[in-house]
C-alpha positions as CSV (number, residue, x, y, z in Angstrom):
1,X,106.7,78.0,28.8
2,X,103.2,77.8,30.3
3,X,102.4,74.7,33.1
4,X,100.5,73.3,30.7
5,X,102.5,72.9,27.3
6,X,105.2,71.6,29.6
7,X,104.4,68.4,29.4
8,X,102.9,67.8,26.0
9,X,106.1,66.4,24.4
10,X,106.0,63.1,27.3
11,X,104.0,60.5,27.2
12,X,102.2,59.3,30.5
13,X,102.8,55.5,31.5
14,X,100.0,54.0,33.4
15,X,101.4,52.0,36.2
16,X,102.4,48.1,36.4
17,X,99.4,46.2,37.7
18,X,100.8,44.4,40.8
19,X,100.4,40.3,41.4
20,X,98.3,41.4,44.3
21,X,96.2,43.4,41.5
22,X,96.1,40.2,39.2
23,X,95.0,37.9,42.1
24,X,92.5,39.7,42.8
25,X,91.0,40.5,39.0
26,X,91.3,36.6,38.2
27,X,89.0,36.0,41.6
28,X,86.7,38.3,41.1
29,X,86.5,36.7,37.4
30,X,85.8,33.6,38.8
31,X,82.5,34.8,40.3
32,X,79.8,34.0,37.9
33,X,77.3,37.1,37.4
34,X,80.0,39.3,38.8
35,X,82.3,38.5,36.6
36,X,80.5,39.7,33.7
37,X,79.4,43.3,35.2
38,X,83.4,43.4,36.4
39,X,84.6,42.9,32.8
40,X,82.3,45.4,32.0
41,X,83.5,48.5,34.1
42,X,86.8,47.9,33.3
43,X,86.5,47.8,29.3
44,X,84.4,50.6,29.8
45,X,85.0,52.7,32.8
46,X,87.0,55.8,33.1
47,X,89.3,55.0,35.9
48,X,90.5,51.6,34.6
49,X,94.2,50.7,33.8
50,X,94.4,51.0,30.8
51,X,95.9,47.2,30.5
52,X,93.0,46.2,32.4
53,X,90.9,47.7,30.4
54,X,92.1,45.9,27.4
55,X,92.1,42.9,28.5
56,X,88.5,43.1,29.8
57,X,88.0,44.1,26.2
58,X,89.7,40.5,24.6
59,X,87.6,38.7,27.1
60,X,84.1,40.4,26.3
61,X,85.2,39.7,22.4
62,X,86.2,36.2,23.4
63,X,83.2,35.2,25.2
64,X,80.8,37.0,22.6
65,X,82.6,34.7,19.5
66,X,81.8,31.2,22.3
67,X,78.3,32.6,22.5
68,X,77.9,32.7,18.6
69,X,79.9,29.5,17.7
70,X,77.4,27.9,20.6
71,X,73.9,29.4,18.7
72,X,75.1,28.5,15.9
73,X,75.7,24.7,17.0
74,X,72.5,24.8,18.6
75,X,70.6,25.8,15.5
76,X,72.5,23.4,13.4
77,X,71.8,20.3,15.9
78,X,68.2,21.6,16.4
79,X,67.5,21.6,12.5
80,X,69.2,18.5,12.2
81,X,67.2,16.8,15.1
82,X,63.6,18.5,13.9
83,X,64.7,17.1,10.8
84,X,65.2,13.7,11.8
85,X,62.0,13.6,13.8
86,X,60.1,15.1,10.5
87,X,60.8,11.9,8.3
């Protein structure tokens, strides 16, 4: 058995993000501007733990569904204040 069919039967286990880890990831979230470009290389860079990553992922899909429910308020209390004005 070759090196590298040795270890196709086990499944690799990316390692337990610390509290140190966590602290760090929820300030660097808390810095506007960075934030976003943060929760961007971690959904979508390489070298990202792969919890990390999906988390980074549920925030981008969280924050683009507030960004639509907002334009959509927007538009609906815009029309309805044009509206108003037109009469």
């Amino acid at each position: 058995m070759s090196a590298e069919n040795a270890g196709q039967g086990q499944q690799q286990v990316a390692p337990v993000i610390s509290v140190k880890d966590w602290l760090i990831t929820i300030l660097l979230l808390a810095i506007p501007i960075v934030n976003i470009i943060m929760l961007f290389v971690w959904a979508f860079g390489g070298n990202t733990n792969p919890s990390k990553a999906n988390y980074a992922k549920a925030a981008l899909i969280w924050a683009l569904i507030g960004i639509v429910i907002y334009v959509v308020l927007f538009v609906i209390i815009l029309g309805s204040a044009l509206s108003i004005n037109s009469y």
